[in-house]
C-alpha positions as CSV (number, residue, x, y, z in Angstrom):
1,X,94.7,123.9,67.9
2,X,93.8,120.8,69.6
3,X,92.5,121.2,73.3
4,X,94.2,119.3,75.8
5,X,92.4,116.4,77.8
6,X,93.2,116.5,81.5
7,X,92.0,112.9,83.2
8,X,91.9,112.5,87.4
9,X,92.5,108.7,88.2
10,X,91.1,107.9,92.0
11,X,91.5,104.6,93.9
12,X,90.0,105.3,97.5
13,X,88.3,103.5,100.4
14,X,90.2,100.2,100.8
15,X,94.1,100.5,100.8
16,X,96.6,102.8,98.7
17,X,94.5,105.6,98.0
18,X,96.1,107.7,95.2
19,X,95.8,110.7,92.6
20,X,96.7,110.4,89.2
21,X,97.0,113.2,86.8
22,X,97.2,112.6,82.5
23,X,97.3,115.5,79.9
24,X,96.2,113.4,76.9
25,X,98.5,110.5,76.8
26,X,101.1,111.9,79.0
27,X,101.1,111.1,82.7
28,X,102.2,114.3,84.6
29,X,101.5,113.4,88.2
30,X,101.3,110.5,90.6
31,X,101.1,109.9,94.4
32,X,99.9,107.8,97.0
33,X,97.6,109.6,100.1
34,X,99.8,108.0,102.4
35,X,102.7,110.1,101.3
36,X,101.0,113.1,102.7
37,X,99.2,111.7,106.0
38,X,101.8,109.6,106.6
39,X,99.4,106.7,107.6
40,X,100.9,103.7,105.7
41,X,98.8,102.2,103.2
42,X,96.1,105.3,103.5
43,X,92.6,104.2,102.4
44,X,90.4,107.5,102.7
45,X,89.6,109.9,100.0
46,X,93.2,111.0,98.3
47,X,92.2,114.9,99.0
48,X,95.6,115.7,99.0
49,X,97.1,113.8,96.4
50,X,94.2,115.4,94.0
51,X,95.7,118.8,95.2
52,X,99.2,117.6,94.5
53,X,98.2,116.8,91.0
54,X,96.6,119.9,90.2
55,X,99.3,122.6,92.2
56,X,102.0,120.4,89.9
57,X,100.1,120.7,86.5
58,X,99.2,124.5,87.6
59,X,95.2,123.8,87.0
60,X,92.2,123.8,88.5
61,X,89.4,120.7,89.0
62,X,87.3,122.9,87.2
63,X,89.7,122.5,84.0
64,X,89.6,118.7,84.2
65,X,87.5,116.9,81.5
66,X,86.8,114.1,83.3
67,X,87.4,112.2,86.8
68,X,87.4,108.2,87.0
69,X,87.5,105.8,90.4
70,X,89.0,103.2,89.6
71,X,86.6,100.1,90.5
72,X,82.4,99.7,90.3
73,X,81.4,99.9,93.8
74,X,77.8,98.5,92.6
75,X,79.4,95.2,91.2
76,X,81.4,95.1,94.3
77,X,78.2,95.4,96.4
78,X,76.5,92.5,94.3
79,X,79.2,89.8,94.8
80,X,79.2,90.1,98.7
81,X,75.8,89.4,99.1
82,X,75.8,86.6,96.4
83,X,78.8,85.2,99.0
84,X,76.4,86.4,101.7
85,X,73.8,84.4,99.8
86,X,75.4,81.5,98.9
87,X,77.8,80.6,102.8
88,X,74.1,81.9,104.7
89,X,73.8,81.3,107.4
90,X,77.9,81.0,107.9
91,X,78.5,84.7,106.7
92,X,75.9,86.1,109.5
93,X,78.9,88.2,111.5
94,X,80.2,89.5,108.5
95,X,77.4,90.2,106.9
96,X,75.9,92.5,109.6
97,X,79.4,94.1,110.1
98,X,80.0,94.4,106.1
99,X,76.1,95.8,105.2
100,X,76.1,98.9,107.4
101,X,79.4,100.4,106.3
102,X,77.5,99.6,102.5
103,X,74.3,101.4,103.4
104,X,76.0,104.3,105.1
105,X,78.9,105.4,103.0
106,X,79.7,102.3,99.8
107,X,76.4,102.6,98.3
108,X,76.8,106.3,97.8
109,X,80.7,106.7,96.3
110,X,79.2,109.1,93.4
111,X,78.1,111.8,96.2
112,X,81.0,111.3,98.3
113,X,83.3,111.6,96.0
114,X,81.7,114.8,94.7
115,X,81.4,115.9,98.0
116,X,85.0,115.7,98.6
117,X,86.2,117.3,95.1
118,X,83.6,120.2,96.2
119,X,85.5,120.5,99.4
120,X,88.9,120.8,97.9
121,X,86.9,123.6,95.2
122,X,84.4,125.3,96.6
123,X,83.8,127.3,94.1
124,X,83.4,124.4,91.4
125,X,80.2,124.1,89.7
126,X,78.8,120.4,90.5
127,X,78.2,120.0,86.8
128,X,81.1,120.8,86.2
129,X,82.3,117.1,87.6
130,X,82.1,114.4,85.1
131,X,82.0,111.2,87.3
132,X,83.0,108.0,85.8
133,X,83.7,104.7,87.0
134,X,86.0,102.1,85.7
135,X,86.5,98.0,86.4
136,X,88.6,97.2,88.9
137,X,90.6,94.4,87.1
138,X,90.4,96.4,83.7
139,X,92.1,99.2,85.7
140,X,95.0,97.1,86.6
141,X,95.0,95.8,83.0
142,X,95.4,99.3,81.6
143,X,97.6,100.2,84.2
144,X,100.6,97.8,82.6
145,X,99.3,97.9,79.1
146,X,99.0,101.9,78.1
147,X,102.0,102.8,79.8
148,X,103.9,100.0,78.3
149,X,106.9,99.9,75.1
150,X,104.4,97.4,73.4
151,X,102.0,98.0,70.4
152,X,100.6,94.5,71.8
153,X,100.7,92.3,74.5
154,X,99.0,89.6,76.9
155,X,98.1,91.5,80.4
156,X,97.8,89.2,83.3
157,X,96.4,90.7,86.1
158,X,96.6,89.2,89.7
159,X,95.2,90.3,92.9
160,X,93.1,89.5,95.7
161,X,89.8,90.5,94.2
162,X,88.6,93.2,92.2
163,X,84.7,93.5,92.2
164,X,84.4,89.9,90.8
165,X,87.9,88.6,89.2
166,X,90.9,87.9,90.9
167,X,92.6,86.8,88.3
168,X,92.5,87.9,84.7
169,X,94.1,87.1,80.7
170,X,93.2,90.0,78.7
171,X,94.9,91.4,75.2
172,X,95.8,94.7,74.8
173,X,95.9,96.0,70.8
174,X,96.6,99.5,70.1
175,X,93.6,101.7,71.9
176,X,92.2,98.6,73.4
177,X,92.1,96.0,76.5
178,X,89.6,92.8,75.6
179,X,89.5,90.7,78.5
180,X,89.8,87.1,77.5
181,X,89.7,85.3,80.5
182,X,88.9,85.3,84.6
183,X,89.2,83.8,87.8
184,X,86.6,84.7,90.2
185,X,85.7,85.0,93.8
186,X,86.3,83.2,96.3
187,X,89.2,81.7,94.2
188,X,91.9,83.8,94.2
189,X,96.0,83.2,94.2
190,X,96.2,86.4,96.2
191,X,94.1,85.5,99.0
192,X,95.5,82.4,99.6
193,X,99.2,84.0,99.4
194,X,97.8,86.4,102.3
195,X,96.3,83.9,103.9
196,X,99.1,81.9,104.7
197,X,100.9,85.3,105.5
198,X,98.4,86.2,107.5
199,X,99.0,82.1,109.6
200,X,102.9,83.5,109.9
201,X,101.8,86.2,112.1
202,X,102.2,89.1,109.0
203,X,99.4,91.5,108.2
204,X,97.3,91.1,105.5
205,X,98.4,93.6,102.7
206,X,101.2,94.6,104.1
207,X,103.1,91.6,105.1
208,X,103.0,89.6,102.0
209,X,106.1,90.8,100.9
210,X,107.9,90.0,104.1
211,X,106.7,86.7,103.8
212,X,108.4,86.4,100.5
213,X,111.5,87.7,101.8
214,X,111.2,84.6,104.7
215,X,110.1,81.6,101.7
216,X,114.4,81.6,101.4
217,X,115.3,80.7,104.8
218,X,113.3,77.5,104.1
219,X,115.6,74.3,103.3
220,X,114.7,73.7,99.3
221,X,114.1,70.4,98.4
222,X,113.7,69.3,102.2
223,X,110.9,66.9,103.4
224,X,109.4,69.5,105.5
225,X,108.8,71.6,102.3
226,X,107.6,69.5,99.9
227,X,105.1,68.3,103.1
228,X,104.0,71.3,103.0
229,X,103.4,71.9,99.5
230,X,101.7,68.4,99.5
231,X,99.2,69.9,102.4
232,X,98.2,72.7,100.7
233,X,97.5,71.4,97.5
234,X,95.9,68.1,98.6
235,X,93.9,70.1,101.3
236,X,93.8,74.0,100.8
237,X,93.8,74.4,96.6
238,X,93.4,72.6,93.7
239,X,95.5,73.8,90.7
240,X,94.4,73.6,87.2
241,X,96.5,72.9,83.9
242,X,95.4,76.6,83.2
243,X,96.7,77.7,86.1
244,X,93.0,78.4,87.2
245,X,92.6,77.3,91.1
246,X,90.2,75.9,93.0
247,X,90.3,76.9,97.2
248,X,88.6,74.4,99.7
249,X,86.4,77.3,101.2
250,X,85.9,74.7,104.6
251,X,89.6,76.2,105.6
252,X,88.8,80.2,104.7
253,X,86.7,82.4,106.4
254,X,87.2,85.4,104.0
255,X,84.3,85.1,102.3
256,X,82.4,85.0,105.7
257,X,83.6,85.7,108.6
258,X,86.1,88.3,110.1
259,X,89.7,86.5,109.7
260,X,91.2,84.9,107.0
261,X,91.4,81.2,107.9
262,X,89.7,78.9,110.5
263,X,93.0,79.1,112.9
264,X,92.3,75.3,114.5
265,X,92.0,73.5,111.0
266,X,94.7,75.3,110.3
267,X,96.9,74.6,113.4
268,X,95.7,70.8,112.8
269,X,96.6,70.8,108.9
270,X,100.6,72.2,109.5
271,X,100.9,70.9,113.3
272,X,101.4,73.9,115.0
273,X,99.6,77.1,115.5
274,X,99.3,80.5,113.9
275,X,102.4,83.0,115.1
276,X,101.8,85.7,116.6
277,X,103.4,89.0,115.1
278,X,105.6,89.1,118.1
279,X,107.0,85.1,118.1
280,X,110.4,83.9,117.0
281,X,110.5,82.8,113.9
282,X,111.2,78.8,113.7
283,X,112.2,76.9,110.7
284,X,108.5,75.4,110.1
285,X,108.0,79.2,109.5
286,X,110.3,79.4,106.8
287,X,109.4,76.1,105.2
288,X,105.6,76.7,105.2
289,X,107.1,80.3,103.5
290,X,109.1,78.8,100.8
291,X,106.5,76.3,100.0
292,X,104.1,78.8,99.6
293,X,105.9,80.9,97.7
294,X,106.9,78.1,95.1
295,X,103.3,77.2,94.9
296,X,103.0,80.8,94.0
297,X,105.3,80.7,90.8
298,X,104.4,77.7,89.5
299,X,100.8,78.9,89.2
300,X,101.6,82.6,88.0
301,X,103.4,79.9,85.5
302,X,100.7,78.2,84.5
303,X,99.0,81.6,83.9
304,X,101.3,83.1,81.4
305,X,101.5,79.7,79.8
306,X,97.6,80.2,79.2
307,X,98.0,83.7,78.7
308,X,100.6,83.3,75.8
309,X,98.6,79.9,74.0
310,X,95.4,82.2,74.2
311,X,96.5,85.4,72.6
312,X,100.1,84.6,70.3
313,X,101.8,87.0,72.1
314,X,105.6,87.4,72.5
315,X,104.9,90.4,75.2
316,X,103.4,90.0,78.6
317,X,102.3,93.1,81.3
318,X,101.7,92.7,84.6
319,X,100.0,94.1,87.2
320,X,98.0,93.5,90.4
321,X,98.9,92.9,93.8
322,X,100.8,89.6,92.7
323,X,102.7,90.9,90.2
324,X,105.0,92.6,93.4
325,X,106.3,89.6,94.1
326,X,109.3,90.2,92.5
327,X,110.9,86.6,93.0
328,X,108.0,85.3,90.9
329,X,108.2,87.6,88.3
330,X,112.2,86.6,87.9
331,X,111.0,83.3,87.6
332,X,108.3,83.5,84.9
333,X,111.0,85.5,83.2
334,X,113.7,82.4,83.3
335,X,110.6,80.4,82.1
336,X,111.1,82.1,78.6
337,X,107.7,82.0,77.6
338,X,107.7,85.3,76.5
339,X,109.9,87.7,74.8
340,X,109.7,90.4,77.1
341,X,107.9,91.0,80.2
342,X,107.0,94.7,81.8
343,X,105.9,95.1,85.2
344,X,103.9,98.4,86.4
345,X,105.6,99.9,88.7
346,X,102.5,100.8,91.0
347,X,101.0,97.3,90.9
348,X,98.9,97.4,93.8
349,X,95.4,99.7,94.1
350,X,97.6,102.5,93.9
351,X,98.0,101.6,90.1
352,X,94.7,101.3,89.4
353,X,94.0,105.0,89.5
354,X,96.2,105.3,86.4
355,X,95.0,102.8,84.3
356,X,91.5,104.0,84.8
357,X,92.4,107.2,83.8
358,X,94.4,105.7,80.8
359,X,91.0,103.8,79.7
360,X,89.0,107.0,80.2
361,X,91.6,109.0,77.3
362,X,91.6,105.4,75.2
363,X,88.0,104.2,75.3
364,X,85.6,107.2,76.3
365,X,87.8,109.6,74.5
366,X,88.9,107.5,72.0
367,X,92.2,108.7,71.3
368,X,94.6,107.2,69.6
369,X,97.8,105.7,71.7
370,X,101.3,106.6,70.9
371,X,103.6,103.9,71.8
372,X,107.3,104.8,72.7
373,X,110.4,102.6,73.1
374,X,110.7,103.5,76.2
375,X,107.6,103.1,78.8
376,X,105.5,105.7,79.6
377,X,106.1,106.0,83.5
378,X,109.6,108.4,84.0
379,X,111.3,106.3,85.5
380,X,108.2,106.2,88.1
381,X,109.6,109.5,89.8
382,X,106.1,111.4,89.3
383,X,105.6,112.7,92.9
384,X,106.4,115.7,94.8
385,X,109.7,117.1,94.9
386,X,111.6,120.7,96.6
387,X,113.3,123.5,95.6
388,X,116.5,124.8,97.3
389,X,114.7,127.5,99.1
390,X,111.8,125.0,100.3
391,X,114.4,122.6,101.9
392,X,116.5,126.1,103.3
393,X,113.4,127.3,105.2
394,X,112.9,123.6,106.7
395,X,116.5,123.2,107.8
396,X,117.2,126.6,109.1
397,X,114.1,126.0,111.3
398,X,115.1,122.8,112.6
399,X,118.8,124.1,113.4
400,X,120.4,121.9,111.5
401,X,124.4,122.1,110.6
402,X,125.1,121.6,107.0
403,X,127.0,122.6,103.9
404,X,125.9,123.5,101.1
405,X,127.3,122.1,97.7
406,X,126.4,123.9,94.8
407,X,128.8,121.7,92.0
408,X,127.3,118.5,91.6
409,X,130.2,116.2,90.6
410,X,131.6,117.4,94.1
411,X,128.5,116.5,95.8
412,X,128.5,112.8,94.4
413,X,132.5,112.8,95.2
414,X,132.0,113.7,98.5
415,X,129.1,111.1,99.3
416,X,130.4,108.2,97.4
417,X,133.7,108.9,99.4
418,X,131.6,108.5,102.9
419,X,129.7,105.5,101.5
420,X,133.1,103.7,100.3
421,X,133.9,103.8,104.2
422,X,130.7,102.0,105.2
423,X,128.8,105.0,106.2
424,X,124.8,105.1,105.5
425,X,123.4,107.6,104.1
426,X,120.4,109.3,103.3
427,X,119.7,110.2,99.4
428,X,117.1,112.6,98.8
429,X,116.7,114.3,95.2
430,X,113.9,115.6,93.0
431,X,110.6,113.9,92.1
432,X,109.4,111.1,94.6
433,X,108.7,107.9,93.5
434,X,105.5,106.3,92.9
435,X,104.4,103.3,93.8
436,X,105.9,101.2,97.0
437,X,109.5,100.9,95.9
438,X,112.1,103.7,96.7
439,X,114.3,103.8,93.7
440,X,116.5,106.6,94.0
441,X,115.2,109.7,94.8
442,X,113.9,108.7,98.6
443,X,116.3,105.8,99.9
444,X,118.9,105.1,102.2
445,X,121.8,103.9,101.0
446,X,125.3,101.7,101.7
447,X,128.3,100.1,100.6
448,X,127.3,96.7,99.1
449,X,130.4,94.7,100.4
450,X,129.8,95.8,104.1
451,X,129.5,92.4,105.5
452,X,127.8,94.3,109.0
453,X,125.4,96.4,106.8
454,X,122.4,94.4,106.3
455,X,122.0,93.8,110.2
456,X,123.0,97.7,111.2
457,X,120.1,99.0,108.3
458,X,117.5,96.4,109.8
459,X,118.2,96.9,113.2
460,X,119.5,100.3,113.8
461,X,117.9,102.4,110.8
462,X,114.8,101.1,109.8
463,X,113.6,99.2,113.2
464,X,112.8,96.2,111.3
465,X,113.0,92.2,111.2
466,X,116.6,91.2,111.1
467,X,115.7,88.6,108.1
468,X,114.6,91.4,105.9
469,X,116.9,91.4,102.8
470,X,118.0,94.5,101.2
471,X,118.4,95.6,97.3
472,X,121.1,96.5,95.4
473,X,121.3,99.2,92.6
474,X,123.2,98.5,89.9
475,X,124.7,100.6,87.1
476,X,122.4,99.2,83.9
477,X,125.7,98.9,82.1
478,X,127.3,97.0,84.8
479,X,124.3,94.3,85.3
480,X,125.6,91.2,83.9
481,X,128.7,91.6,85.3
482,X,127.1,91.1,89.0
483,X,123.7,89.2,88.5
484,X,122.6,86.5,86.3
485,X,120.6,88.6,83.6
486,X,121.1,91.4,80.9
487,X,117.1,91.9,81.7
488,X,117.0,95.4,82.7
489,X,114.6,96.7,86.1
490,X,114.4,99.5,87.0
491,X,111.5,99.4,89.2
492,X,112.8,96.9,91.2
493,X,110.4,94.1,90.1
494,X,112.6,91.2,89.6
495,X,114.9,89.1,91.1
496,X,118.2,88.0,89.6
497,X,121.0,85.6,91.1
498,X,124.2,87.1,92.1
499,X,126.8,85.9,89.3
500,X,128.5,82.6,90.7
501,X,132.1,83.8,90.0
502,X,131.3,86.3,93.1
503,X,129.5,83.8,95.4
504,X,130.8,81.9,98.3
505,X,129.8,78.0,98.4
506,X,127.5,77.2,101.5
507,X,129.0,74.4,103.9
508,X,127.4,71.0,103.8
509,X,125.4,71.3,107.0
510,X,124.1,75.0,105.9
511,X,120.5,73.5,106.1
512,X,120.8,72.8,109.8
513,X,122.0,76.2,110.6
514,X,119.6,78.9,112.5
515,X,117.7,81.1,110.5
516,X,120.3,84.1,112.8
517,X,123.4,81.9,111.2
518,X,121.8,81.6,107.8
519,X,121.2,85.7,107.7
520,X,124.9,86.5,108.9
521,X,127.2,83.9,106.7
522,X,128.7,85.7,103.8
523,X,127.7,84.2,101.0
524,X,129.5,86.6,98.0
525,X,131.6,89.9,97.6
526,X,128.6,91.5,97.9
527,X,127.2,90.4,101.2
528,X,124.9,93.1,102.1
529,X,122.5,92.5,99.1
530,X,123.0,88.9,98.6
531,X,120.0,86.9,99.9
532,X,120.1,83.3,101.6
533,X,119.3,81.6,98.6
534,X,122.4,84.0,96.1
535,X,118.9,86.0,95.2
536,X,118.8,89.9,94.8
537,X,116.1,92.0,94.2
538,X,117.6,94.1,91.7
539,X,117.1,97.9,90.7
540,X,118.7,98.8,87.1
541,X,119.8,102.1,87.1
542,X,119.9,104.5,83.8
543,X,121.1,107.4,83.2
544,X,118.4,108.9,81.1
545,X,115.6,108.3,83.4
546,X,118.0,109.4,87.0
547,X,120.8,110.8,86.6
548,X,122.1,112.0,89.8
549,X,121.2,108.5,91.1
550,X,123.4,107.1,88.3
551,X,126.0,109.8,88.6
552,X,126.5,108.8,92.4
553,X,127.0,104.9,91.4
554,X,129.1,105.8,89.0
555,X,131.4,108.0,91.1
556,X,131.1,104.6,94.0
557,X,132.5,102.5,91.3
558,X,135.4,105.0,90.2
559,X,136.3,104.9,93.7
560,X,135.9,101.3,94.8
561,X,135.5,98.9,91.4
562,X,132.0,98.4,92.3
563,X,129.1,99.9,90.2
564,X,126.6,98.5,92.8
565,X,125.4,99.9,96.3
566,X,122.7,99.0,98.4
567,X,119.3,101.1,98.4
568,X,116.4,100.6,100.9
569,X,113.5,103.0,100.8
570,X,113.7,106.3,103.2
571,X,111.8,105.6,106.0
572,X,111.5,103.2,109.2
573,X,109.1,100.4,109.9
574,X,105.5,101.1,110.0
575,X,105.8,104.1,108.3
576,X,105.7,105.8,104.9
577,X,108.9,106.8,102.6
578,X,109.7,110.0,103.5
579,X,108.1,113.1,101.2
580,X,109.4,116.4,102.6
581,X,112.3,117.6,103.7
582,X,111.3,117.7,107.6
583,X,110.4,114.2,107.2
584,X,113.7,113.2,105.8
585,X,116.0,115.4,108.7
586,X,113.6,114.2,111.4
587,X,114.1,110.4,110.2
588,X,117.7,111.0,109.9
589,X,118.5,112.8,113.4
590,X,116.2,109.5,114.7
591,X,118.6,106.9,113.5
592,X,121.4,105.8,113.3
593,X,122.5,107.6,109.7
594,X,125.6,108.4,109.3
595,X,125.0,111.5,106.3
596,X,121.9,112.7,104.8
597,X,121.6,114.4,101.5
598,X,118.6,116.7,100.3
599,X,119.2,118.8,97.1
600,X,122.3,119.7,97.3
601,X,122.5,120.2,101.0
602,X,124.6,117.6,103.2
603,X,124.4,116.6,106.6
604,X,126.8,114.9,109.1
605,X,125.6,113.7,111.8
606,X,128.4,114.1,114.0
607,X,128.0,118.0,113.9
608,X,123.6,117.9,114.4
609,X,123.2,119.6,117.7
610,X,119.7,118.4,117.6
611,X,118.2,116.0,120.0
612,X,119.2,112.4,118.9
613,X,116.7,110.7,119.8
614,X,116.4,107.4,119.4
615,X,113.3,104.5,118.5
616,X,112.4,102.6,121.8
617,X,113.3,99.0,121.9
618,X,109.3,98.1,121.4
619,X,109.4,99.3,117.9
620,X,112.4,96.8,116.8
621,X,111.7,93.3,115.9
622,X,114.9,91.0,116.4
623,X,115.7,87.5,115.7
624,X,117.9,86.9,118.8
């Protein structure tokens, strides 16, 4: 009888720390730290995402054969003092800000790390802990390809930076990744996506997405665009045929100093200065956005392009930071230069636990991969999830008023009959989802022809800026009778246009409205998930991989015609999706849901005699 492998994946110690648990080929457990500490985008040591892993798989660390971080902190620590090195004497503040933290805590990952596995096992045997270490970039690379339905494919891989690369073309074959091809630091696609979104007043590796949802409020085609687009690329980065890119380092202070750009030659390249989190957004906001972001795709472009010539593939995977920009990745589909494309769920750092744990069982094991027609990933639901007793015990002691509803077609009746009559509610079942995107199992939820919806879940459920667009979840068997694609996406990595049968044409002056008069015309029959520009981030559901989620949509469209509803992850700005469920009653007695489900337990709120207690103004962000 063969012995089973167990493999802990750890990425720690700069953003998205996360646990990742495989038996041989098999990937039984997944989380982010955050989840647990409910500090969004948690970087410290993932102690209780290992101890997820392990209660789930019903081990013990001691049982595990071997545990891999998933980047080379020595490699790391070389290429900042080569920068160092090379900018001297420019990189002086960052450099004595930078070294310490190296000498102090970087330098010595293999002993912290051990130390903090010994804390959650005292009784483990320190040799006991076999210590590996993987590439960062390889990581991500292994992270699309393993898990993927493909015997082969190209893997692009796009980030900020890994130790060296920020960019790499690598093929995966059966058990291996060969890596073909790099871009290296300080020239990265990723850093100069965040350093823009960093100019437009967003955080740096957090805000890049909202940036992305801002790029359609620009006027396409409009002088003030194609200005912009002219400005960066004369000034800011020179693109290559390959899609390899060159930035003008005298307009970044990354490599350096402490912020991301010089904010005067900045102010004096775009004529006018960097926002502020807290300033209204302006049209120049939104054009500099949308030039940005079509900047963006027409080098991830170039990329595949080189990645396809290079390697003969008809299969691309993708991961990295850059491969979450889901409008980019629905245009590299429409670009038709491959046959299929699959996206990892868990693009980010997050990610790059599991694909260093997939080239531990593939390379250091050497074990054969088994390649299924469906990916590897469950449908990404690989987190924690509650029994009916566990979520008892937390409602009873919150007082809460509820019913319970032990038949599940009733319980799907029952809520798609409250979210037919534009109510929002609160979807809670099983496994939690990995990676950023809440697909089902932790989300909020709405009637996608609610013209009102979009502003009442932005402003009065999840605290957030009014210009936000929302996704809709779609019945898999239903897709092309809504959107522009038969593609299916279930992780809710691409972007489809709403069919133009259900769109409403734009008046001629559209371009001149505000950005508020933009967000609120109707533009289709589905106005609440319809973006400016007849986008939608789109979420595929199936009913092999969720089918209470499907079940629910279903029992919508029975009810209404409409095999489509909105879903935006569980939780309000600033913070985490929701794991437990206190964290789901708390957020919804804080809102302004109308029904929460968890399990097979429902809430109205009409009959919560808990204290309703509502966000303070500070924590919303409005247009007007």
């Amino acid at each position: 009888m063969k012995k089973d492998i167990y493999i802990l994946g750890i990425s720690a110690f700069y953003h998205d720390s996360a646990a990742v648990l495989l038996k041989n080929d098999e990937i039984i457990a997944a989380v982010q730290e955050e989840r647990f500490t409910r500090k969004k985008q948690d970087s410290s040591f993932p102690t209780n995402a290992v101890k997820y892993c392990l209660d789930y798989a019903q081990i013990t660390l001691e049982q595990i054969d071997s545990i891999v971080f998933y980047e080379k902190p020595f490699l790391k620590l070389e290429r900042l003092l080569e920068t160092y090195y090379v900018f001297a004497p420019k990189g002086l503040i960052s450099f004595l800000s930078a070294i310490p933290v190296w000498i102090k805590e970087k330098l010595f990952l293999r002993k912290i790390i051990t130390d903090k596995l010994l804390e959650i096992d005292e009784t483990l045997p320190k040799s006991r802990i076999n210590l590996l270490f993987s590439n960062h970039h390889l990581s991500h690379s292994a992270s699309a390809f393993y898990p993927s339905p493909f015997e082969s494919s190209a893997i692009l891989t796009v980030d900020g930076v890994g130790e060296w690369a920020t960019a790499t073309i690598a093929h995966g074959q059966g058990n291996s990744i060969k890596v073909l091809k790099e871009l290296r630091f300080p020239h990265s696609l990723g850093l100069l996506y965040s350093a823009i979104t960093y100019f437009l007043g967003f955080k740096v590796n957090s805000g890049e997405y909202k940036l992305m949802g801002l790029a359609p409020y620009g006027n396409k085609d409009s002088q003030q665009v194609e200005q912009y687009k002219t400005i960066i690329k004369d000034a800011l980065v020179d693109i290559k045929s390959d899609g390899s890119i060159w930035l003008n380092q005298d307009y970044f202070e990354y490599a350096t100093g402490l912020r991301m750009v010089n904010d005067s030659k900045w102010s004096n390249l775009f004529g006018f200065k960097k926002r502020n989190e807290e300033d209204e957004l302006l049209q120049i906001h939104c054009d500099l956005a949308l030039a940005l972001q079509e900047i963006t795709e027409n080098v991830l472009i170039k990329m595949a392009q080189t990645a396809q010539t290079i390697t003969g593939e008809k299969n691309l995977c993708l991961a990295g930071g850059v491969a979450l920009n889901c409008v980019a990745n629905g245009k590299l589909l429409q670009a038709n230069i491959f046959d299929n494309i699959w996206i990892q769920p868990a693009s980010g750092d997050a990610g790059g636990a599991l694909g260093a744990a997939y080239e531990v069982y593939h390379s250091y094991y050497k074990k054969n991969r088994i390649v299924q027609k469906q990916d590897k990933m469950k449908g990404s639901y690989l987190g924690p999830e509650f029994t009916d007793d566990e979520i008892l015990k937390v409602i009873k002691k919150a007082g809460a008023d509820y019913e319970y509803i032990e038949n599940f077609d009733e319980l799907v009746s029952k809520t798609a009959n409250v979210l037919s009559k534009g109510n929002v509610v609160g979807w809670f079942q099983g496994r939690m989802e990995w990676g950023p995107r809440a697909l089902g199992n932790r989300s909020i939820i709405g009637d996608a022809r609610n013209k009102d919806l979009q502003k009442k879940l932005n402003l009065k459920i999840k605290f957030r800026e009014s210009f936000r667009p929302f996704a809709p979840s779609v019945l898999i068997e239903r897709v092309n009778e809504y959107f522009e694609t038969n593609v299916a996406s279930p992780y809710m990595l691409l972007v489809a246009d709403v069919k133009k049968e259900r769109r409403v044409d734009l008046p001629h002056d559209y371009s001149n409205y505000s950005i508020r008069d933009k967000l609120y015309f109707n533009r289709s029959d589905l106005p609440s998930i319809t973006h400016t520009n007849y986008s939608a981030r789109l979420q595929t559901v199936h009913k092999d991989t969720n089918y209470k989620y499907w079940s629910l949509i279903k029992k919508f469209e029975e009810l209404t015609g409409y095999a489509v509803i909105i879903n935006t992850s569980f939780n309000v700005r600033g913070e985490p999706i929701v794991c437990t469920p206190k964290e789901a009653y708390a957020c919804f007695v804080k809102t302004d849901m109308d029904y929460l489900v968890i399990g097979n337990y429902f809430f109205d709120k009409k009959k919560q005699k808990t204290n309703y207690i509502k966000y303070t103004l500070e924590d919303r962000v409005e247009l007007d």
